[in-house]
C-alpha positions as CSV (number, residue, x, y, z in Angstrom):
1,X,62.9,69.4,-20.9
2,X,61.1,67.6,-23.7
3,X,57.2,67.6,-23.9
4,X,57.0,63.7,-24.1
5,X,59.0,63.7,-20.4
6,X,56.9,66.5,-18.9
7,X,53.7,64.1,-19.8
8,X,55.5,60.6,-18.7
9,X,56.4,62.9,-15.2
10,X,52.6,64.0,-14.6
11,X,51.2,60.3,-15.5
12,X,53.7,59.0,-12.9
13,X,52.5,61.6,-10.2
14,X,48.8,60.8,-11.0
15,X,49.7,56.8,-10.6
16,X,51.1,57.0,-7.1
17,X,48.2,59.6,-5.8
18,X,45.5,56.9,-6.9
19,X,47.4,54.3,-5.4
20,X,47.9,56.0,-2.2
21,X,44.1,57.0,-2.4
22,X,43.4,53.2,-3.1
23,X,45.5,52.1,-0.2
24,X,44.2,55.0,2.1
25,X,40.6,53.8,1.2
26,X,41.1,50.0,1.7
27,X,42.8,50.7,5.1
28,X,39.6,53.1,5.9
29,X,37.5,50.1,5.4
30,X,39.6,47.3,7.3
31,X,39.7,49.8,10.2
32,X,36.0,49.9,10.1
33,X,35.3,46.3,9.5
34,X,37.8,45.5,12.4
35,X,35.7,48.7,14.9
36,X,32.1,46.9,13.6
37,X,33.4,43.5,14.9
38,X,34.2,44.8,17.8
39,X,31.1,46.5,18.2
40,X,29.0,43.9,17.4
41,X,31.6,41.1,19.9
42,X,31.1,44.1,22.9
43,X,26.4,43.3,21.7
44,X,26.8,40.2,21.9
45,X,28.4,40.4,25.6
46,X,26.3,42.7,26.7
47,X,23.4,40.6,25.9
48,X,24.6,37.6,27.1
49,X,25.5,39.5,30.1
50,X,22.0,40.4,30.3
51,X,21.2,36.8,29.6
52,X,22.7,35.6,32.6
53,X,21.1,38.9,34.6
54,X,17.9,37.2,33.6
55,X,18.5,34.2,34.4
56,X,20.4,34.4,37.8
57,X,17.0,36.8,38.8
58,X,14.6,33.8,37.6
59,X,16.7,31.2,40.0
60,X,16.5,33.7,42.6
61,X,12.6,33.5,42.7
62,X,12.6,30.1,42.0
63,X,14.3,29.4,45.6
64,X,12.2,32.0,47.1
65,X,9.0,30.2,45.4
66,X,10.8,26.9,46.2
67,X,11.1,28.2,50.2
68,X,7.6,29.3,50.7
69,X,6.4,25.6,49.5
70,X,5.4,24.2,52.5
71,X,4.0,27.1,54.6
72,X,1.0,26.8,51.9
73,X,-1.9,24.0,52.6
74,X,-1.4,20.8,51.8
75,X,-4.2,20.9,49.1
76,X,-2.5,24.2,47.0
77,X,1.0,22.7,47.3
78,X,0.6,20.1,44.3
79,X,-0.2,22.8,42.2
80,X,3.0,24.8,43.2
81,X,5.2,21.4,42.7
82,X,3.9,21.6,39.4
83,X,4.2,25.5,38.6
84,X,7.6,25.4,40.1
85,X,8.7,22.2,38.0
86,X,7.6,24.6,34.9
87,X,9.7,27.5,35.6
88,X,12.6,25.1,36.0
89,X,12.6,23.4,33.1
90,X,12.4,27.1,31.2
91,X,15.3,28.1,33.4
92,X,17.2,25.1,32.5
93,X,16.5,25.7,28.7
94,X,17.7,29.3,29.1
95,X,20.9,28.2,30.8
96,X,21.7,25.5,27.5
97,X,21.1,28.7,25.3
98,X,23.5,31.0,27.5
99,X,26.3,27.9,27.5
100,X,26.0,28.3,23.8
101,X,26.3,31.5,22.8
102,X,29.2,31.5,25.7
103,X,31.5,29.2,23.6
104,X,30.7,31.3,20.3
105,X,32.6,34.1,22.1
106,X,36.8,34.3,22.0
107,X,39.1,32.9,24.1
108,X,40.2,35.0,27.2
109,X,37.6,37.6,26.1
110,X,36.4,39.4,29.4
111,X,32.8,38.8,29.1
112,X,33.7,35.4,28.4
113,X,35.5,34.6,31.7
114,X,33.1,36.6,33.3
115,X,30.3,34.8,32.4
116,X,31.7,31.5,32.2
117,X,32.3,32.2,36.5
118,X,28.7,33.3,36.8
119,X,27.5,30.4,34.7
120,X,29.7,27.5,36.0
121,X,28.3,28.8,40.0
122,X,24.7,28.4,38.5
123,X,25.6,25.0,36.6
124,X,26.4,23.7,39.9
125,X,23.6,24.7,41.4
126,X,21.2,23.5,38.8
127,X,22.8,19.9,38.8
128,X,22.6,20.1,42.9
129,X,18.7,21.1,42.4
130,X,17.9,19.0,39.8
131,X,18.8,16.2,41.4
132,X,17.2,17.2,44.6
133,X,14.1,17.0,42.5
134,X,14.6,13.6,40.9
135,X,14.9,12.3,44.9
136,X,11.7,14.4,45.9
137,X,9.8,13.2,42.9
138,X,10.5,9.6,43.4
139,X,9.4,10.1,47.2
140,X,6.0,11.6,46.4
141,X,5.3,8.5,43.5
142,X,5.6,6.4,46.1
143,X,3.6,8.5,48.6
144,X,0.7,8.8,46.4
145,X,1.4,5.1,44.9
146,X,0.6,4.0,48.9
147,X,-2.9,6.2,49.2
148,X,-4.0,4.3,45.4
149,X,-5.6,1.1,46.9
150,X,-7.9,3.0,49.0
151,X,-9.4,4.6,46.0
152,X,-12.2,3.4,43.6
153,X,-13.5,4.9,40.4
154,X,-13.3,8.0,39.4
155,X,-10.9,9.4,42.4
156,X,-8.8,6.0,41.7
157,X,-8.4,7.4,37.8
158,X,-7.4,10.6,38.5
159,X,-5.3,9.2,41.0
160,X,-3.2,6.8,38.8
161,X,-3.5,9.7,35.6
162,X,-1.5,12.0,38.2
163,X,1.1,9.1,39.0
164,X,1.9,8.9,35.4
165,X,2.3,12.6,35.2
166,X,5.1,12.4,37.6
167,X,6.7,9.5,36.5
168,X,6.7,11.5,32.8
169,X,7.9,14.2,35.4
170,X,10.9,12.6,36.3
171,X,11.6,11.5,33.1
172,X,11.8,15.2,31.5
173,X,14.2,15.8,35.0
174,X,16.6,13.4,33.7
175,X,16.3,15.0,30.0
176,X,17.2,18.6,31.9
177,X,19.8,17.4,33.5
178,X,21.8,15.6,30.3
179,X,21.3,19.3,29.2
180,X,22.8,20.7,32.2
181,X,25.8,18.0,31.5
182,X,26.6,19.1,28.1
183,X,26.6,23.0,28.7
184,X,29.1,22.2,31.7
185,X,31.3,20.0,29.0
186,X,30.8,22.8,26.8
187,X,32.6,25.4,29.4
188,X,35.0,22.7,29.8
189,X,33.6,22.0,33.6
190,X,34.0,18.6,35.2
191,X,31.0,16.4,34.6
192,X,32.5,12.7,35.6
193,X,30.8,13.0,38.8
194,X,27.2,14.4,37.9
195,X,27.3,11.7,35.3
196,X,28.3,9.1,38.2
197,X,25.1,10.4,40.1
198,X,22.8,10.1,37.6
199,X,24.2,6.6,35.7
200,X,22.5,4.5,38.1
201,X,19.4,6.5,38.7
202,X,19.0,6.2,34.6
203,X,20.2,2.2,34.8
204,X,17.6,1.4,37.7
205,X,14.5,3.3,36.3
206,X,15.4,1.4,32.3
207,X,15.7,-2.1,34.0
208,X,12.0,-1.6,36.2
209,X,10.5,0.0,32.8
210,X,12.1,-3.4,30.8
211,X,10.9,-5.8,33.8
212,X,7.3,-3.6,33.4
213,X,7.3,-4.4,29.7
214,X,7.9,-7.8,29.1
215,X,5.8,-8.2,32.5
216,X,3.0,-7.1,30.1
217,X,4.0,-8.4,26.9
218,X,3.5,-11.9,28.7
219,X,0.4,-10.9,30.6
220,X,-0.9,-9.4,27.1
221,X,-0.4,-12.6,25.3
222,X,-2.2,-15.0,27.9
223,X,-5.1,-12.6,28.0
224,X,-5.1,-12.8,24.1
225,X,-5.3,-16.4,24.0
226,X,-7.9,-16.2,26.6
227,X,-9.7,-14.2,24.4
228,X,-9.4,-16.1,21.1
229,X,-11.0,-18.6,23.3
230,X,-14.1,-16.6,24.5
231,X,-14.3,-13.5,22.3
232,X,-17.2,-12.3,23.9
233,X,-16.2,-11.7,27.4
234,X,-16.0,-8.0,27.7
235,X,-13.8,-7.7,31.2
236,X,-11.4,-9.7,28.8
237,X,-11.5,-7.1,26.3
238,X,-11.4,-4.3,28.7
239,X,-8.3,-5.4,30.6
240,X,-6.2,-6.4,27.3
241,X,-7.4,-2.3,26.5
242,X,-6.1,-1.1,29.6
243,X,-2.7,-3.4,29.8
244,X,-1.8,-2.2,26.4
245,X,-2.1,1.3,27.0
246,X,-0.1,1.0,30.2
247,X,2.8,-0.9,28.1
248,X,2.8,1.7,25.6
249,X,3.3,4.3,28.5
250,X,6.4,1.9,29.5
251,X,7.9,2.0,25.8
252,X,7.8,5.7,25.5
253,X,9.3,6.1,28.9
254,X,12.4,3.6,28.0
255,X,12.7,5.8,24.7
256,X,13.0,8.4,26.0
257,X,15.5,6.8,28.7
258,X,17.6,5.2,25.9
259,X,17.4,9.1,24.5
260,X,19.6,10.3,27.7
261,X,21.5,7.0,28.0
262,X,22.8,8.1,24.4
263,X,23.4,12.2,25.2
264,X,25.4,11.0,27.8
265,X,27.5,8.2,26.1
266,X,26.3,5.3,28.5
267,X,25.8,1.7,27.2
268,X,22.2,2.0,25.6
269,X,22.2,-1.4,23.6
270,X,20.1,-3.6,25.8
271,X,17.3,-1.3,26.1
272,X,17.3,-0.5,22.1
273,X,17.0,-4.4,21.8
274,X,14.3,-4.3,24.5
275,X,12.4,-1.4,22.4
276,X,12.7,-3.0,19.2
277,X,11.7,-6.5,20.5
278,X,8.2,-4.7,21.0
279,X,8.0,-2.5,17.6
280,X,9.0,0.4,19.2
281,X,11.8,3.0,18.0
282,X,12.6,1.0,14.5
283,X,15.6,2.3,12.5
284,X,18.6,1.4,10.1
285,X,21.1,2.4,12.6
286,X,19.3,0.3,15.3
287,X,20.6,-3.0,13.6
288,X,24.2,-2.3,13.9
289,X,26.9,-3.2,16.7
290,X,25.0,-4.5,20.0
291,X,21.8,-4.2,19.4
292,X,21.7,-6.3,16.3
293,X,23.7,-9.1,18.1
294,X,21.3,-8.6,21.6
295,X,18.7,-8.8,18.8
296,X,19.6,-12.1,17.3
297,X,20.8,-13.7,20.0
298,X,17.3,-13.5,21.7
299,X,15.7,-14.4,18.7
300,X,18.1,-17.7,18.4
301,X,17.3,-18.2,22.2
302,X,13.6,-18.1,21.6
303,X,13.2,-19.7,18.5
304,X,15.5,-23.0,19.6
305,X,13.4,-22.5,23.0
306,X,10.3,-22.9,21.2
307,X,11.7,-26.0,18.4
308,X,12.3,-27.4,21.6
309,X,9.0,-27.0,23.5
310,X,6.8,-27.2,19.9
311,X,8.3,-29.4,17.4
312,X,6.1,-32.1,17.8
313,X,3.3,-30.6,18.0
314,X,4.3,-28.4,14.8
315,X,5.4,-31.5,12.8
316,X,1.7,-32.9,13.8
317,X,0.0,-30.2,13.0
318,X,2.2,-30.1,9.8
319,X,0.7,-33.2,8.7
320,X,-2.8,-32.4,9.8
321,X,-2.7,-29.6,7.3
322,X,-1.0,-31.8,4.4
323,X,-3.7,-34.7,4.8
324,X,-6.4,-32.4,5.0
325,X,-5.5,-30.5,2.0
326,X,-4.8,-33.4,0.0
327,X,-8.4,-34.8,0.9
328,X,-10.0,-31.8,-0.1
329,X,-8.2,-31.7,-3.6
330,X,-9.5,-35.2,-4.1
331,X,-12.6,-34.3,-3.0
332,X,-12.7,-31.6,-5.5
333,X,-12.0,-33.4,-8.5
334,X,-15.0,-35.5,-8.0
335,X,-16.8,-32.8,-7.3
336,X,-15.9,-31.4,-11.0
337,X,-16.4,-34.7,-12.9
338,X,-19.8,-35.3,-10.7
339,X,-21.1,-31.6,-11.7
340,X,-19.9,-32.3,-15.5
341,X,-21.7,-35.6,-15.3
342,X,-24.6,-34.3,-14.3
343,X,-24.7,-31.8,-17.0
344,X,-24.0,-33.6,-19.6
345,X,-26.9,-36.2,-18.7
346,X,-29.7,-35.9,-22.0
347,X,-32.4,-33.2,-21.6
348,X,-30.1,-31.2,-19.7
349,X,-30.3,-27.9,-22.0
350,X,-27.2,-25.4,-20.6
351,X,-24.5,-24.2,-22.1
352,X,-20.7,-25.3,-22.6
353,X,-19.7,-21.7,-20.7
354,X,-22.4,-22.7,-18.3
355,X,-21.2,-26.4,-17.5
356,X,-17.7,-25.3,-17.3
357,X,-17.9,-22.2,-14.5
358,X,-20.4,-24.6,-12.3
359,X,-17.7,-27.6,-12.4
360,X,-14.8,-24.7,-11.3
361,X,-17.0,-23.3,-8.8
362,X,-18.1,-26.4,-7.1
363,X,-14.3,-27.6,-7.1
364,X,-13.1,-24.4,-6.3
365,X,-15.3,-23.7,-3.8
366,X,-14.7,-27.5,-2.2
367,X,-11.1,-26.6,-2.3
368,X,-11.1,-23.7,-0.4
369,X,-13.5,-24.9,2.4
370,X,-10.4,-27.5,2.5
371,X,-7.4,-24.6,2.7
372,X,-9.9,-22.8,5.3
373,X,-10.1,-26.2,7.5
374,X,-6.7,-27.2,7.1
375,X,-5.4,-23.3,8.2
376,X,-8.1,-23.8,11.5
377,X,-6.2,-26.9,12.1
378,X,-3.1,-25.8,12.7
379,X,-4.5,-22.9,15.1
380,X,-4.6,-20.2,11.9
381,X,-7.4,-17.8,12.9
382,X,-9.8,-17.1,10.0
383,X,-11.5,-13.7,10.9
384,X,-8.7,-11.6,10.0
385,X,-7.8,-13.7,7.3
386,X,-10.8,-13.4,5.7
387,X,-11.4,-9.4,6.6
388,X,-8.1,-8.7,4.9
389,X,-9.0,-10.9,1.8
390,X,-12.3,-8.5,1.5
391,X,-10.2,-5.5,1.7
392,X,-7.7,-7.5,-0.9
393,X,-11.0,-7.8,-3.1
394,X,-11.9,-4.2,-2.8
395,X,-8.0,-3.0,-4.2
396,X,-8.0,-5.4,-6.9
397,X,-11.5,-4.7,-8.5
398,X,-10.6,-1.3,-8.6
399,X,-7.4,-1.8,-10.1
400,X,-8.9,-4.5,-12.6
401,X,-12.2,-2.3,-13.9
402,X,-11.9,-3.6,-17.7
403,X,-11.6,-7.4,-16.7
404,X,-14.3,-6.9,-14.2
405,X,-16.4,-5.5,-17.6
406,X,-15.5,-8.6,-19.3
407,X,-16.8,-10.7,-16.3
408,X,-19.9,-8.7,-16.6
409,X,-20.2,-9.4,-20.1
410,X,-19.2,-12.8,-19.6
411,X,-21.9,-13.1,-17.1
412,X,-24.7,-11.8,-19.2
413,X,-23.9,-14.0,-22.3
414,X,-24.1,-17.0,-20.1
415,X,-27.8,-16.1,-18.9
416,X,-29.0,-15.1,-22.4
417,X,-26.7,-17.8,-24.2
418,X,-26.5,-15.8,-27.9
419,X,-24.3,-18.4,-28.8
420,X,-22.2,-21.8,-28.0
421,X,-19.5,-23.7,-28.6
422,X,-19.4,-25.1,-32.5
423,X,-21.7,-22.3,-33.5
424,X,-20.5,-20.4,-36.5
425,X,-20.8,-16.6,-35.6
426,X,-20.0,-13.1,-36.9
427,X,-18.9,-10.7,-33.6
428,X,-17.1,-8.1,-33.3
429,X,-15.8,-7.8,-36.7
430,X,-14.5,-11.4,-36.9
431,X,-16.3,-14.8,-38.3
432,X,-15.8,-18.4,-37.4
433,X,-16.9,-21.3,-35.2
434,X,-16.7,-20.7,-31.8
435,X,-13.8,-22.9,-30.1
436,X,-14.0,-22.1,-26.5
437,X,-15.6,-19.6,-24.6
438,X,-14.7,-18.3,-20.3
439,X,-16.5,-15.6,-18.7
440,X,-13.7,-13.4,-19.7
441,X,-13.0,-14.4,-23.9
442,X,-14.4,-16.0,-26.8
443,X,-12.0,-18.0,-28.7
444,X,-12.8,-17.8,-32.5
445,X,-11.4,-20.3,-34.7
446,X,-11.4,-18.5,-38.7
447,X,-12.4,-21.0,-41.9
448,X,-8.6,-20.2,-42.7
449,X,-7.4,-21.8,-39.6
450,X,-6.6,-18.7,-37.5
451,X,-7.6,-18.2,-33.4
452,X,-9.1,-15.0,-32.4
453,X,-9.8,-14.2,-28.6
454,X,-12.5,-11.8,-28.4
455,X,-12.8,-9.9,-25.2
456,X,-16.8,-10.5,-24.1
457,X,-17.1,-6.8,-22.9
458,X,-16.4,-5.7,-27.5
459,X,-18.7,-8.8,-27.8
460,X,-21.8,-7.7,-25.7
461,X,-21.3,-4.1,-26.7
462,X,-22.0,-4.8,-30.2
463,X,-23.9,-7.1,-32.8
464,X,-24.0,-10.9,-32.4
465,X,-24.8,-12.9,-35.7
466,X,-25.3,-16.3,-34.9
467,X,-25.6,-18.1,-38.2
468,X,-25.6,-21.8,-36.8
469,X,-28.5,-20.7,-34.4
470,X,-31.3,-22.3,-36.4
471,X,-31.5,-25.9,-37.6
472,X,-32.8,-24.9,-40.6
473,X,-31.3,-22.5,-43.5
474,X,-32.5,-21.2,-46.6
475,X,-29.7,-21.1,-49.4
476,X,-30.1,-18.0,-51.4
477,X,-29.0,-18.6,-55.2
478,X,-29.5,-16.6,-58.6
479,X,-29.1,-18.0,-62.1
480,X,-29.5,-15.8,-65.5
481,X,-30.2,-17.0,-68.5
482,X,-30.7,-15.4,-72.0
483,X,-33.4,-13.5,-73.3
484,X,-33.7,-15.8,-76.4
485,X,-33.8,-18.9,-74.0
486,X,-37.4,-20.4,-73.2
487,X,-38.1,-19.4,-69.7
488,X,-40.3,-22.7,-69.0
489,X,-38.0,-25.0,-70.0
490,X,-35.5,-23.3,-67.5
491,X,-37.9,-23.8,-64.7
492,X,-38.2,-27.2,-65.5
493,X,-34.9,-27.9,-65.2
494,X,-34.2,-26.1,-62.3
495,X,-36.6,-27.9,-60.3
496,X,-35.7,-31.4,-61.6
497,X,-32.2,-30.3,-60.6
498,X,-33.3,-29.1,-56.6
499,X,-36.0,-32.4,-56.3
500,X,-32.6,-34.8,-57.5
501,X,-30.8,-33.0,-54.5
502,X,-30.8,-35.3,-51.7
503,X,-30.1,-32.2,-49.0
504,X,-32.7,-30.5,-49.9
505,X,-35.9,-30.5,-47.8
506,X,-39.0,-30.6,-48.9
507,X,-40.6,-28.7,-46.3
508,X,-40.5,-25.8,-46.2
509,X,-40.8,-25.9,-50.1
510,X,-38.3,-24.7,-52.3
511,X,-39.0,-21.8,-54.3
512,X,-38.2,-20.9,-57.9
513,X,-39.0,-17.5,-59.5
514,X,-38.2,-15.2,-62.1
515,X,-37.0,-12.6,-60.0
516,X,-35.6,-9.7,-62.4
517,X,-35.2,-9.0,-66.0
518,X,-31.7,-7.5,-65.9
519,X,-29.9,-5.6,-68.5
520,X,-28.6,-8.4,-70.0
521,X,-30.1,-11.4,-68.7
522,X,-33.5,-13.5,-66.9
523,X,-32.9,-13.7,-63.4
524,X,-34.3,-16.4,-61.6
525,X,-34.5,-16.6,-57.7
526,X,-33.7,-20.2,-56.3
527,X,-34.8,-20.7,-52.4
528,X,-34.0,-24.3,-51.2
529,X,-34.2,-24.9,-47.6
530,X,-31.4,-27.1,-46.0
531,X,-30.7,-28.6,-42.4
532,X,-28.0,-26.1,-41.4
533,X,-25.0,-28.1,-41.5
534,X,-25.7,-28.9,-45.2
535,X,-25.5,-25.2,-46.0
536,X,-22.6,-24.7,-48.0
537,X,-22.4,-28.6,-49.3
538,X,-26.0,-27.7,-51.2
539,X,-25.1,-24.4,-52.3
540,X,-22.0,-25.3,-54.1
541,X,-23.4,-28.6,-55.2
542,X,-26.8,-26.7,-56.7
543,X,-24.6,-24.0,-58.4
544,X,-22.4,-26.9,-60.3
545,X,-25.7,-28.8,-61.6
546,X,-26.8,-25.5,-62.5
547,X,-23.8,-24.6,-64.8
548,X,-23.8,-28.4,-66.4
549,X,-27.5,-28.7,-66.8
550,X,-27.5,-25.5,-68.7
551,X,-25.1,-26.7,-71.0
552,X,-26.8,-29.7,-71.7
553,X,-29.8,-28.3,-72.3
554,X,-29.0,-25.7,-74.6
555,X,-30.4,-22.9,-72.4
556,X,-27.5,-20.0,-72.5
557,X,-26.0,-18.6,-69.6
558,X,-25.6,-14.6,-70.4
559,X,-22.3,-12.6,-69.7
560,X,-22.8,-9.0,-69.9
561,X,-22.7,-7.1,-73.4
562,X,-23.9,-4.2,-74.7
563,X,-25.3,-3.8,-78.7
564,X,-23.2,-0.8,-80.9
565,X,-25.6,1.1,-83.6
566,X,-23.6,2.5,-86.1
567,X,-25.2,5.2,-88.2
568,X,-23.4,6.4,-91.3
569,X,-24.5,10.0,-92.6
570,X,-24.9,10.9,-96.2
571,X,-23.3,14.2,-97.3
């Protein structure tokens, strides 16, 4: 036998040992996967088992506790009611939790159908017991409901507190007994006649809690009115307190009703309407199917109900409100043209930004004193109104912090007045005449014809030049003439040339002197003073008769220049 076959032969052999290993190994595994399965299946009975130990020992002394009741005195026995109410609700969770883990277990699995029997003879006594206590907790409301009128004060609070503790009693009873109703569907137990039991018990105590509700939602709004009427009367006040805490007791109950009306898969709709009707419970889901069409069909009945019953007096009122507002805005305009009026009457000395803001304020102000009467009219209380509109301030000055700056600056240049309209200023890096000015912007006009708006907060934050402030301007000119020229004879003339000047004032004086002897000409300073409006008309006007009376009279006006030496050097 060749080498090459003897190799091919071991290779082979080494192939199927590792597979066989391989499959001997996965095998291995499987079998202990499938043994800690089984392991953990034969826990989990055990402790369910043990579960149900627990829990069959706890209803033992429960009926024991339960037995031994009413050979206590009378005045320890609440107490008990309430201790063994406690441990029943815990037993009743712990028999929910053992239904559960029950179903996680196989089918046919002996534990399983163990303690499905165990669990099924304790279901049945829990739905027995429960609803025993439903009937004995309905007997002793009305038993302690009797003895409340013969109470006062403090023993007449504590009285009515405890009621409510059992009605919220009985409510948490009919919670633990939907429980007790799903872990028998969940073993696959009959549940058609526990349900039957407890449908009308659920439909009897929703409809009392609905009558109790809109009862008070009536009561509530007559003692409202009442009050709107006399907002000082303190029993008023008090018994609107009380009444709306009791109806809020009422909604939670009938919440919590609806709750186990839905658990059990009984016709909730009504009672959701009901709930929502008063803000209570509020979701998408609420709005669809019955609810939404109990919902609008009461809101169609009330709101044709109240057309009906209203409409005239809404369409007077209606009118009321459009008369009185229309009398007010009438009102307000001559309110305006009357405050305008009287500022612009002579010897009035205010401002443009000052007349404007008082004839908006007075109007505005008259028009809302006309929206506030015409809202009273139609029965529109104003307190609220008004306590939200401070609030409403509060949120929009903080959310408005630069325009409030500009108001403020706006504000500060109306009481010092650095400027008006038609004044010709320098702010803020731009120059013109001043077009229009609010407590929140100047509007510039430029010489070129361009509109600036200046915020007033960059305007009072920096330097104001007013140069139309003053009546009176000095124009500031400079003429040169040659050193060669006679310095006398160009006084002369420039004097003849400012007294021929019709703009020119006389007083204050003009003023001519030779103000620098420059490197290449006589300066002479010429200070004619001017009415303010005449500014720029004189100073072009004076610099033209300047230019042609120079020329005329022989005296030279200098440009620069400079004189050139030339030196030539003998060798």
């Amino acid at each position: 036998m060749s080498k090459a076959v003897i190799n091919f032969l071991q290779i082979t052999l080494l192939l199927c040992i590792a597979v066989t290993s391989t499959a001997q190994t996965n095998t291995e595994t499987e079998t202990k996967a499938v043994a800690q399965a089984d392991a953990d299946l034969v826990a989990e009975g055990k402790a369910v088992l043990a579960l149900v130990a627990s829990l069959e020992q706890g209803i033992s002394e429960l009926k024991v506790l339960d037995g031994q009741i009413n050979t206590v005195p009378e005045m320890d026995r609440e107490a008990l009611f309430y201790r063994r109410d406690e441990r029943s609700f815990a037993l009743l969770q712990d028999m929910d939790e053992i239904a559960r883990q029950v179903v996680e277990l196989p089918e046919g699995d002996a534990v399983r159908v163990e303690v499905e029997r165990r669990l099924s003879e304790d279901l049945n006594q829990a739905s027995d017991a429960v609803i025993q206590r439903i009937d004995e907790l309905g007997t002793r409301i009305v038993d302690h409901t009797k003895g409340l009128d013969g109470l006062s004060g403090g023993q007449h609070i504590a009285q009515e507190a405890y009621i409510h503790s059992l009605e919220a009693l009985r409510v948490q009873y009919y919670e633990a007994l939907a429980s007790v109703i799903e872990g028998r569907e969940a073993l696959g137990m009959q549940t058609e006649a526990l349900s039957q039991r407890l449908r009308p018990v659920l439909y009897l105590h929703a409809e009392t809690l609905v009558g109790h509700i809109e009862f008070g939602a009536f009561a509530l709004k007559e003692l409202k009115e009442r009050l709107d009427g006399d907002p000082q009367n303190a029993d008023l006040s008090a018994t609107i307190k009380d009444l709306s805490s009791r109806q809020q007791i009422y909604l939670n109950r009938l919440d919590s009703i609806v709750g186990v009306l839905g658990r059990l898969g009984l016709e909730e709709s009504a009672y959701k309407a009901t709930l929502l009707k008063q803000g209570q419970g509020l979701s998408v889901k609420d709005f669809e199917g019955a609810v939404a069409a109990n919902l609008l069909r009461d809101g169609w009945s009330a709101l044709r109900e109240g057309m009906v019953e209203k409409a005239p007096d809404l369409l007077f009122d209606l009118v009321i409100f459009i008369l009185v507002l229309l009398a007010f805005r009438a009102l307000s305009r001559l309110t305006r043209r009357a405050v305008s009026a009287a500022c612009d009457r002579p010897g009035v000395d205010i401002s443009s930004l000052l007349k404007d803001i008082l004839a908006s304020v007075s109007g505005g102000t008259v028009m809302v004193i006309g929206v506030l009467m015409a809202l009273s009219q139609v029965g529109i209380s104003l307190g609220p109104m008004l306590a939200g509109l401070g609030v409403a301030g509060f949120v929009v000055g903080f959310a408005l912090q630069d325009s409030l700056s500009n108001f403020a600056a706006g504000g500060m240049i109306l009481i010092y007045r650095p400027y008006d309209v038609d004044d010709f200023v320098e702010i803020a890096g731009a120059a013109g005449l001043v077009k229009k000015m609010s407590l929140v912007s100047t509007t510039i006009a430029t010489f070129d014809n361009q509109t600036l708006v200046v915020p007033n907060s960059k305007i009072w934050g920096d330097v104001i030049k007013n140069v139309t402030a003053q009546k009176v301007r000095r124009v500031d000119l400079e003429f040169g003439i040659g050193y060669s020229d006679d310095v006398e004879h160009a006084e002369r003339v420039l004097e003849d040339i400012l007294d021929k000047n019709e703009m020119v004032l006389k007083k204050p004086e003009p003023m001519i002197k030779l103000h620098a002897l420059a490197d290449s000409s006589v300066n002479f300073a010429v200070r004619p003073w001017v009415k303010t409006d005449d500014y720029w008309d004189v100073y072009w006007d004076i610099t033209r008769e300047v230019k042609m009376r120079f020329d005329r009279e022989g005296i030279s006006i200098p440009f620069p220049q400079r004189d050139v030496h030339m030196f030539t050097e003998e060798s």
